[in-house]
N, C-alpha and C positions, 0 to 999 in steps of 0.2 A: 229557352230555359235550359239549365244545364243537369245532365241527370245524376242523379243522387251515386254517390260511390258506393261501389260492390265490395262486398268484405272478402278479402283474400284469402286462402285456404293456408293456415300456416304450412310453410316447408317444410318436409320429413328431412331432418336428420338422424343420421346412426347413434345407438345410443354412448354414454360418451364412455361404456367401457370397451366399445368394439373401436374406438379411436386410436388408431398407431401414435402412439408420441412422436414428436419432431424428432427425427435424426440429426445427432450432432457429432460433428468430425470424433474421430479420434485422437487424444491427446498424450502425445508423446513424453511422460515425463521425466524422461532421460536424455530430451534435448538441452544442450547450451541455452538457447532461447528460452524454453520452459523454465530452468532454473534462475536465467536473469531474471526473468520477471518475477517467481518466487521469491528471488532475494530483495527485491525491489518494492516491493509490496508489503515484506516481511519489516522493513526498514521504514517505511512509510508507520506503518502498523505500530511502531517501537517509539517516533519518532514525535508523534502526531499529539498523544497526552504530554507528553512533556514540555511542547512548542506553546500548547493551548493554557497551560499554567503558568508555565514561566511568561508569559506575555502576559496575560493577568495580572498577575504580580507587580510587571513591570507600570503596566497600564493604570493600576494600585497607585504607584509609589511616584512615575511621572505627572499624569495628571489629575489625578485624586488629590496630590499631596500629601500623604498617607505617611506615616513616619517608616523607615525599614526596621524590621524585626531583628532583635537584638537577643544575644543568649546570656543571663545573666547567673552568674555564678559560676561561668565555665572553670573546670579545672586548667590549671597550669600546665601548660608542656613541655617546659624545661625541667618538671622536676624540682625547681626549688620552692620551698614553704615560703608566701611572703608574709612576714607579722613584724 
């Protein structure tokens, strides 16, 4: 016969305001490296809404069939009245 399991004693842990937070490096941000990556990320960041709409649009007009959107009434840029 196999004997019946013993109920384990939960583990004491410390409570979690006496918990050290994880130490993380120090981060130099007046390295070369540091600022590449900020610029990189920054441009990513800039880069990202606009890549995600304009492919839409395009994804619209190629395979939707979707007419392209036209401005109607636009002013003239030469400057001259046509009538």
């Amino acid at each position: 016969m196999a004997k019946p399991a013993t109920p384990q004693a939960p583990s004491r842990q410390p409570p979690a305001s006496r918990i050290p937070p994880p130490s993380r490096p120090r981060v130099d941000i007046s390295s070369a490296a540091y600022k590449q990556a900020a610029s990189r990320y920054t441009r990513v960041m800039i880069a990202m809404p606009i890549l995600l709409v304009t492919s839409y649009y395009l994804f619209d007009r190629l395979a939707l069939g979707h007419e392209a959107k036209t401005l109607h009434g636009a002013p003239n840029t030469d400057g001259m009245n046509k009538e």
